[in-house]
Every structure is written in structure tokens, then in C-alpha cells.
C-alpha positions in Angstrom: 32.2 14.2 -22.2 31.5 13.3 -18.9 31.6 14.3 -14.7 31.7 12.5 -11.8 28.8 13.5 -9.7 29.5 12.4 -5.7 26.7 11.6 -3.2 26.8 11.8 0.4 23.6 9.8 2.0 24.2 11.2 5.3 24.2 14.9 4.5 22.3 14.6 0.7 24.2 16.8 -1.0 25.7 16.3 -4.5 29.6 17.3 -5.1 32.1 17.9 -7.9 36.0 18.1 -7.8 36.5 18.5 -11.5 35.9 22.4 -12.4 35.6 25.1 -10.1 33.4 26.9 -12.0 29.4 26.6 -11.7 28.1 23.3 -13.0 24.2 23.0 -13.1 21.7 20.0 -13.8 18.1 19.0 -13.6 15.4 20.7 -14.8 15.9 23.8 -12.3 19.9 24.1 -12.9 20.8 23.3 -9.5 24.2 23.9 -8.7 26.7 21.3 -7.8 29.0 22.2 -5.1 32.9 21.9 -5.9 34.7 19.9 -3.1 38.8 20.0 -3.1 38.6 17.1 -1.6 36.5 13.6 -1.9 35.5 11.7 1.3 35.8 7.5 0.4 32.1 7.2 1.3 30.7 9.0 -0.8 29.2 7.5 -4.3 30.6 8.3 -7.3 28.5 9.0 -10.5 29.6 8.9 -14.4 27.5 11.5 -16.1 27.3 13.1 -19.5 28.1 17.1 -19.2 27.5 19.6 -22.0 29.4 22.7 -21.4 28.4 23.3 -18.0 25.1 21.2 -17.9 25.4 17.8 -16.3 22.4 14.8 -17.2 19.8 14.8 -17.7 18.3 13.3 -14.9 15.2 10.9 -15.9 12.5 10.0 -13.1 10.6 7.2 -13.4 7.3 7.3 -11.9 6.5 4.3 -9.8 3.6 3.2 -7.6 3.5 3.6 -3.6 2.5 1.5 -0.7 1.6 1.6 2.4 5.0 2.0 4.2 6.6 4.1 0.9 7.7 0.9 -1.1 8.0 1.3 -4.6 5.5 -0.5 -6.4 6.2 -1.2 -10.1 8.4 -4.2 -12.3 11.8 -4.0 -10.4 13.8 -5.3 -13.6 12.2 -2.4 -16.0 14.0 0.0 -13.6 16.7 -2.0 -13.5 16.8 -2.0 -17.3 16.4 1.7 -17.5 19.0 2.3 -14.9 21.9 0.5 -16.9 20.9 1.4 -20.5 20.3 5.1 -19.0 23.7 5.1 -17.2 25.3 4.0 -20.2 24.2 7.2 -22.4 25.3 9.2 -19.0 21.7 9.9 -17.7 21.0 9.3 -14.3 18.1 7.4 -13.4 15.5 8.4 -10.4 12.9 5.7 -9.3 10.7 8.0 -7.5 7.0 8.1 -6.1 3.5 10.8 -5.9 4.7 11.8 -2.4 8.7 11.5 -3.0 8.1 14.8 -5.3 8.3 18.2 -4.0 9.1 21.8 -5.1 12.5 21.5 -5.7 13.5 18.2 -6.2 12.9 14.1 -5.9 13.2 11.8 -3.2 13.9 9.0 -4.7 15.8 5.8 -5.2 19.2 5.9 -7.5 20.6 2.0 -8.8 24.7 2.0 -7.1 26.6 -0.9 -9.1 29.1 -0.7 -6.7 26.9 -2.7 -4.0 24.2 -3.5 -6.8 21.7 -1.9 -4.3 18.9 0.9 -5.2 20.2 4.0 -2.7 17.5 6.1 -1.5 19.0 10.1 -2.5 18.1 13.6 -3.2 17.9 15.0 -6.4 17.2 17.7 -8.1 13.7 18.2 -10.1 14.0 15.7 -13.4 14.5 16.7 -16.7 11.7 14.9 -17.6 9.4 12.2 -16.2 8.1 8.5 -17.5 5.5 7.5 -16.0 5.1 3.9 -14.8 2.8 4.1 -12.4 1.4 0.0 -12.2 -2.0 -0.2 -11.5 -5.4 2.1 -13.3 -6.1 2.4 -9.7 -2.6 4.2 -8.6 -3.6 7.0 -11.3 -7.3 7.4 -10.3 -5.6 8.5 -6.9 -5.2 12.4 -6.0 -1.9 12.3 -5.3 -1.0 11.0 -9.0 -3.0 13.7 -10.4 -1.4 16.6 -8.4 2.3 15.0 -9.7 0.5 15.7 -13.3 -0.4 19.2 -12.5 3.4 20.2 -11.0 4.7 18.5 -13.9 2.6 20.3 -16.3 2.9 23.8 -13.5 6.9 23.4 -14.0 6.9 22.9 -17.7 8.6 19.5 -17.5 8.0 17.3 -20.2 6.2 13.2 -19.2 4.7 10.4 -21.2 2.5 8.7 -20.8 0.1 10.5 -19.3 -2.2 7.6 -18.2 -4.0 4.2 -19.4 -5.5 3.8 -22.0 -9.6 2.2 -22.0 -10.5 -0.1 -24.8 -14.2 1.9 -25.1 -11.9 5.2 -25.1 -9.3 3.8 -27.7 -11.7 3.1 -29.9 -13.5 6.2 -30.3 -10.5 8.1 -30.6 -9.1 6.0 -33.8 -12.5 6.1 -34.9 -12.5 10.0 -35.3 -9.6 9.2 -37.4 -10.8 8.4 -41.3 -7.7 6.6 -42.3 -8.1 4.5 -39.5 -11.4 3.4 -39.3 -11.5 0.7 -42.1 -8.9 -1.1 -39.5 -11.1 -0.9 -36.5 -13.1 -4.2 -35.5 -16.9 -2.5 -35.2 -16.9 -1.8 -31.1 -20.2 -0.6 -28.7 -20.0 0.0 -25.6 -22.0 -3.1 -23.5 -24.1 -1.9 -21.1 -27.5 -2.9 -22.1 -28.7 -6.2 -23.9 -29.8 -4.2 -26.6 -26.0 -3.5 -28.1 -26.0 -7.4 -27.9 -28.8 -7.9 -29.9 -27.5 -5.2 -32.0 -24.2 -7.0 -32.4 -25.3 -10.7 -32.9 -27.3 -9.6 -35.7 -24.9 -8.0 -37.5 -22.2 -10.6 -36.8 -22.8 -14.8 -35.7 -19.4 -14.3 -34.0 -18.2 -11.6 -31.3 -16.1 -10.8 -27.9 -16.9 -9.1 -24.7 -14.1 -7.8 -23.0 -13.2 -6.0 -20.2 -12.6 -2.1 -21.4 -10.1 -1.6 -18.6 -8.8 -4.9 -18.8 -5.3 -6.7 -19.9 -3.5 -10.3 -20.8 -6.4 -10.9 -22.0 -8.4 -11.0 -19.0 -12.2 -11.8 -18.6 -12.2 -11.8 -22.4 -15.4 -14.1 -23.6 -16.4 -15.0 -27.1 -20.2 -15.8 -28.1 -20.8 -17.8 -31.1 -24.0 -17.4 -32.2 -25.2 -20.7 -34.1 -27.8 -21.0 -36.6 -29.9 -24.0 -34.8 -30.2 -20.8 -32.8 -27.7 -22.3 -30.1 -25.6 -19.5 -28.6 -22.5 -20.5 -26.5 -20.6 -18.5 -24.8 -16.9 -19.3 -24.3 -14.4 -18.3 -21.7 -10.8 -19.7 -21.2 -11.2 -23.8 -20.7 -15.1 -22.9 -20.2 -18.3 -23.4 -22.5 -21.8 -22.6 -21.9 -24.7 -23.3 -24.3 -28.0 -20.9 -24.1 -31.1 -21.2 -25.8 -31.8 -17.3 -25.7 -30.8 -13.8 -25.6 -32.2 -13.1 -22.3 -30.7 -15.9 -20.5 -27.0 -15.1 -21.9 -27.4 -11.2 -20.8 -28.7 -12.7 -17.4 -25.3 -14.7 -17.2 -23.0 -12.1 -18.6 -24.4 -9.0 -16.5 -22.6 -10.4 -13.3 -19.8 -9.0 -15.4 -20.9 -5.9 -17.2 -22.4 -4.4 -14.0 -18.9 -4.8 -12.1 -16.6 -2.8 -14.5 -17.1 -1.2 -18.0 -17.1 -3.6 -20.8 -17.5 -3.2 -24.8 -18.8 -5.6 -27.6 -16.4 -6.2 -30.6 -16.9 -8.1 -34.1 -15.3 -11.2 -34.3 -12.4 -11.1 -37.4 -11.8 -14.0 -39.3 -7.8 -14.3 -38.3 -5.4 -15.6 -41.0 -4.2 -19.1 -39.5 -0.7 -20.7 -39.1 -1.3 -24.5 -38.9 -5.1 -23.7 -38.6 -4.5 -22.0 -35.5 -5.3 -17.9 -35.3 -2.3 -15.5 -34.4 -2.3 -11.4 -33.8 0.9 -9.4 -34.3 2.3 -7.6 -31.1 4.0 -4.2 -31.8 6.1 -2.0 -29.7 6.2 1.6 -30.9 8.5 4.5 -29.8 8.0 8.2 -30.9 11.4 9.1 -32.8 10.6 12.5 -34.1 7.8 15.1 -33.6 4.7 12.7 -35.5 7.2 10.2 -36.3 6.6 7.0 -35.3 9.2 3.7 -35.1 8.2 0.2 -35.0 11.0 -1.5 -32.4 9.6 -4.6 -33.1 6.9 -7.1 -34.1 6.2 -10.2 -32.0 3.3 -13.1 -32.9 1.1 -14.8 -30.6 -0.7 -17.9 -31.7 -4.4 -19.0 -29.7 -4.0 -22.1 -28.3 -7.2 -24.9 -28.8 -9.1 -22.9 -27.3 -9.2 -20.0 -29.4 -10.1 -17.6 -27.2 -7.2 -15.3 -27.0 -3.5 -15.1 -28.0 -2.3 -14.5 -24.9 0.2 -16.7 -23.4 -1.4 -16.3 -20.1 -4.3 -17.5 -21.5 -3.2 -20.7 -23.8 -1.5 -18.8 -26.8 2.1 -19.3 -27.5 5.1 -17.4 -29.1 5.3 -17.9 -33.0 8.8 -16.9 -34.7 8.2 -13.3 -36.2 10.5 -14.4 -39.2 8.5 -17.4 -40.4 5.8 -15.5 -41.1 7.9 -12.1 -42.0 6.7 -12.8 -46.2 3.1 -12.7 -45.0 3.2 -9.1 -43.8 2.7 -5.8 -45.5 4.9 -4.2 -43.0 5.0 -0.9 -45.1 1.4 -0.8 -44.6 1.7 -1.5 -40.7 4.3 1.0 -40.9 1.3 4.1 -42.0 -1.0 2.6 -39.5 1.4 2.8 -36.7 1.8 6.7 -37.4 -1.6 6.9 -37.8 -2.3 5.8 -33.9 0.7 7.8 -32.9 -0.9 11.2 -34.1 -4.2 10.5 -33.2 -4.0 9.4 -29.6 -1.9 12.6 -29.1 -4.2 14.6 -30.8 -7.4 12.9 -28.6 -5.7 12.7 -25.4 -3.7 16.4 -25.6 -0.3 14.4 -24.4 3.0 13.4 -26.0 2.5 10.2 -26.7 5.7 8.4 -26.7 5.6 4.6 -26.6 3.0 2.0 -26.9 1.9 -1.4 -28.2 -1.0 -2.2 -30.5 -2.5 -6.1 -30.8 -2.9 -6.1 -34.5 -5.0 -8.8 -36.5 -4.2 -9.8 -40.3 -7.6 -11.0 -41.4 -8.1 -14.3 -44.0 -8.4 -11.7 -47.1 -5.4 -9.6 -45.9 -6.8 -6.7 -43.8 -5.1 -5.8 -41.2 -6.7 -4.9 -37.8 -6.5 -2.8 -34.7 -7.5 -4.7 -31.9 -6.0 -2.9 -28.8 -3.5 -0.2 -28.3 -1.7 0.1 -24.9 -0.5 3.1 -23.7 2.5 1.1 -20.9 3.4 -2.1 -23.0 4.3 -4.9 -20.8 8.0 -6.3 -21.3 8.5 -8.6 -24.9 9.5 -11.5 -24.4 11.7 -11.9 -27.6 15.2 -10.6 -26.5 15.5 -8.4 -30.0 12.3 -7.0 -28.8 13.0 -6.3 -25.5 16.9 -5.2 -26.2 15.4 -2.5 -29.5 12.9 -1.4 -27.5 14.7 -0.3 -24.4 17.2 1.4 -27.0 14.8 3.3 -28.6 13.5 4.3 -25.1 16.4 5.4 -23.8 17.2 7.8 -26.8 13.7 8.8 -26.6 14.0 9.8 -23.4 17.2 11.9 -23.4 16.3 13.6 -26.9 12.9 14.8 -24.7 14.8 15.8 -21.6 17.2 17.9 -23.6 14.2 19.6 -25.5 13.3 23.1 -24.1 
């Protein structure tokens, strides 16, 4: 069933004309007024209502300027606003300081005028966070919306980013996972290089706070004793150790970084490719796959990412190739043991997956806020299986 729900921007109240008894919603039951009569101006609402319960109401957690903008990708909260809508959830694009004891003060999407309408709200039923930047959370004012969110018993995912160094050691701890996990060390010495290179000819350096691939290198140690060190359309030749660690440390010394073995990819056309999965949370340690995307390394070899020279390979050509059964327990796997590491309901993320030359599969990355796919089945299963995620968990007690 559904209410209208009418709000007046000049006064802020919410109002009903539909049943005189008490209707409630958020997650402190607020009570929406019952007005005999409806004033043109105000906006008009089309939520769900069970019983006496309108919603739920679903904040989205975005990042703040300096003059109160919201910072974040405009069209995923557009997304969520019209797929929400359309399961009768209202959607509230709020901010760290737009939050306070008993409510939100933040931005609802009017079709009417296609216009995002700054309003008042009760608190939300629960909370996805999509704060932008590593940065944004490292700030007081995010953590202090964790601790009222946790205070008030309202239910939020995900909690924060996710590290490579961090990943890593949490699917380690994990036995069924392990075997899948590319060796990893942490880089801040030369000694986990030398460590590294003579274990494998072949590994990357990347950025443990990084994405799209990012100040990714790989080293390629040859056995003339050359050792090159590539970056994207870049390639330097050293004759030793000490010099390489001398031109990497610029690096290392500026942000966190790990060392990971090199895998021998399975090719398409001689060219490597890693799998792209989107993951949603569709039962309590049940995990879904909403879809599986390809990325193929350009000539240079480096990465997959299409920022960086790779391209987008068709899922379906290469669908007989994959033990997606297999993929299927791994995916759980991750989902389990990143909430059991990080104490958080984990809820959605993506994993960069390699398929090796002899048929192993890989975890290279796992990202706790997966950018947008660009496949359209991708992007349209995904934000499905949000959207019922998020109103099964805002409905929860």
C-alpha cells in the first residue's frame, strides 16, 4: 500500500490527509501530522505504509565541502532516488553535519521540478554510506556520525574503505581463502623487495590505499640480471637492487604501499584479462554475485583498468572459461570474513579476480564502495539488488 507524505519547505513539517489516526516513520516513529486540508505548494510523496508505519527512509551518506555542498557521484543518488522511490522508500542525500538528534537535514530528489529539495526528516531507517574520498572518513566529524549511528541502534554499511595491506591480512586469516591470495608484504623496506624478487622474477607495487589502478608498477626481474621497472607508457632499466629501491622510495615514503607476486593471467588473444564482480549481501552470510564484468590489459600490460589502457571484454565470450560455481564459494568466503575482521555488516563490494594459465582463480583486490559498471546489466542488477538490500535492512529490528 501506499501514503502520500506532503512537504512544506518553508515551515519543514511533514503532513498526511489520508487517516486520522497516528501514522509514524523513521527510525524514531515520528509522527505525521493529519492536515484536512492540502496547500498547492506543498510536495507530494508516494510512500510504502505497513499498517501504520510509512518508509523506510534510506540516507545516503555523502561528502561535505566547504560551503555544505554535497560531495559524492550525483547520478548514484540519482539512481538510488528513482529505484528507491519505486519500492516506496524515500531517499535522504545527507552530510556529517546535516545529522542531529532527531533527524536529517538533508537533500530529497522532487520529479516534479527534477530538482534535489533541501528538507527535514526524520532520523533514517538505516544509513549507506558513500562518503567519496579515504580522507572524508579519516575526519572527526565522519567518525562521530558512526558513533550516533551505532549510539541509536541504526543499522549502516559500509563502514569504511577498505586498504589493500588490510584486505589481505584479513582473507589470509581465512584457510579456505588463502590458496587464492597472490603472496602480499607490506613495502616499506628494500629488504621485502629482495625478499620478493627472489621468490618470484615478476611482481607489482601498488599503492595500498590506492584505486583505478593508480601508481601501480610492475618489476620484471630479468636473468641477464636486468631489472625494469614499468609504469603506465613508462620503462626503466636498473642494473641493481639498490638503485631501483632509491627510485621507488619517492613512492613508498609518501603513502603506504605493499609488494604482490606477479600471476601468470590466462590470455584472450595473448592479451591478460581479470574478472570484475559486484557482490550484494542477500541473506545473513549469504552472498549474491550481481554481475561479472572483464577487463583486458592493453599493450602495456600493466593493469586492466580502462583508465589505464585496458578495455571491456564481453562477459559471455568467455562465460565457458569460468568455474562460476567455484567463484560463487569464494565470493561467500570474502563476505564472511571481512565481516567477521572488520566487526561490520558488510553489504556490497567488488573483488578484481584473476584466472591464472592452469585455472586458479585469484583475489587480487576487494573494494568495500565499488565504482559504477559500466555494462548496463551490471549497473541495472546491481542497483536492484541494492535497493532490496537496503529496505530488507531498514525493516530489520
Amino acid at each position: 500500500m501506499r501514503i502520500k507524505l506532503y512537504y512544506d519547505p518553508y515551515t519543514r513539517r511533514w503532513v498526511q490527509n489520508e487517516s486520522e489516526d497516528s501514522i509514524k516513520w523513521g527510525h524514531n516513529f515520528l509522527e505525521v501530522t493529519f492536515s484536512g486540508s492540502i496547500h498547492e505548494k506543498l510536495l507530494p510523496f508516494n510512500l510504502a505504509v505497513n499498517g501504520k508505519v510509512v518508509g523506510p527512509i534510506v540516507g545516503v551518506l555523502a561528502g561535505e565541502g566547504e560551503h555544505y555542498e554535497l560531495i559524492g557521484n550525483p547520478g548514484t543518488f540519482l539512481r538510488l532516488h528513482h529505484s528507491l522511490s519505486s519500492s516506496g522508500a524515500l531517499c535522504v542525500v545527507f552530510t556529517p553535519s546535516s545529522l542531529h538528534e532527531t533527524g536529517l537535514n538533508g537533500y530529497i530528489y522532487f520529479d516534479r521540478i527534477s530538482k534535489w529539495v533541501k528538507a527535514e526528516t526524520p532520523l533514517p531507517n538505516i544509513v549507506y554510506n558513500r562518503i567519496p574520498f579515504r580522507k572524508m572518513e579519516k575526519a572527526e566529524s565522519f567518525q562521530d556520525v558512526l558513533a550516533f549511528l551505532h549510539k541509536q541502534s541504526i543499522p549502516y554499511f559500509n563502514p569504511f574503505f577498505f586498504s589493500k595491506w588490510n584486505t589481505f591480512r584479513w582473507l589470509w586469516n581465512n584457510p579456505e581463502l588463502r590458496h587464492h591470495l597472490p603472496l602480499t608484504k607490506s613495502l616499506t623496506s628494500i629488504q621485502a623487495l629482495i625478499e620478493m624478487l627472489h621468490i618470484y622474477k615478476e611482481v607489482y607495487i601498488k599503492p595500498s590505499e590506492g584505486s583505478k589502478g593508480k601508481g601501480i608498477f610492475k618489476i620484471d626481474s630479468k636473468s641477464s640480471g636486468e631489472i625494469l621497472l614499468l609504469s603506465k607508457g613508462n620503462q626503466h632499466s636498473f642494473a641493481n637492487l639498490n638503485d631501483l629501491w632509491e627510485a621507488i622510495r619517492s613512492h613508498t615514503a609518501s603513502s603506504p604501499y605493499i609488494i604482490q607476486q606477479a600471476i601468470q593471467s590466462d590470455r584472450i588473444n595473448g592479451k591478460r584479462y581479470d574478472l570484475r564482480l559486484l557482490v550484494h549481501s542477500v541473506a545473513t552470510e549469504k552472498y549474491q554475485v550481481s554481475g561479472i564484468g572483464v577487463r583486458m590489459a592493453g599493450e602495456q600490460e600493466i593493469t586492466t583498468h580502462i583508465p589505464n589502457g585496458g578495455t571491456i571484454y564481453p562477459y559471455e565470450q568467455i562465460k565457458h572459461r569460468i568455474d562460476e560455481e567455484k567463484i560463487d564459494l569464494i565470493v561467500n568466503e570474502i563476505g564472511k570474513q571481512l565481516t567477521k575482521e572488520t566487526n561490520s555488516f558488510i553489504g556490497e563490494f567488488s573483488i578484481d579476480l584473476g584466472k591464472s594459465a592452469d585455472n586458479h582463480y585469484y583475489i587480487y583486490e576487494v573494494n568495500s564502495k565499488p565504482m559504477v559498471f559500466d555494462e548496463r546489466s551490471i549497473k541495472n542488477k546491481g542497483l536492484e539488488n541494492l535497493t532490496k538490500l537496503l529496505i530488507m535492512r531498514a525493516s530489520t529490528p
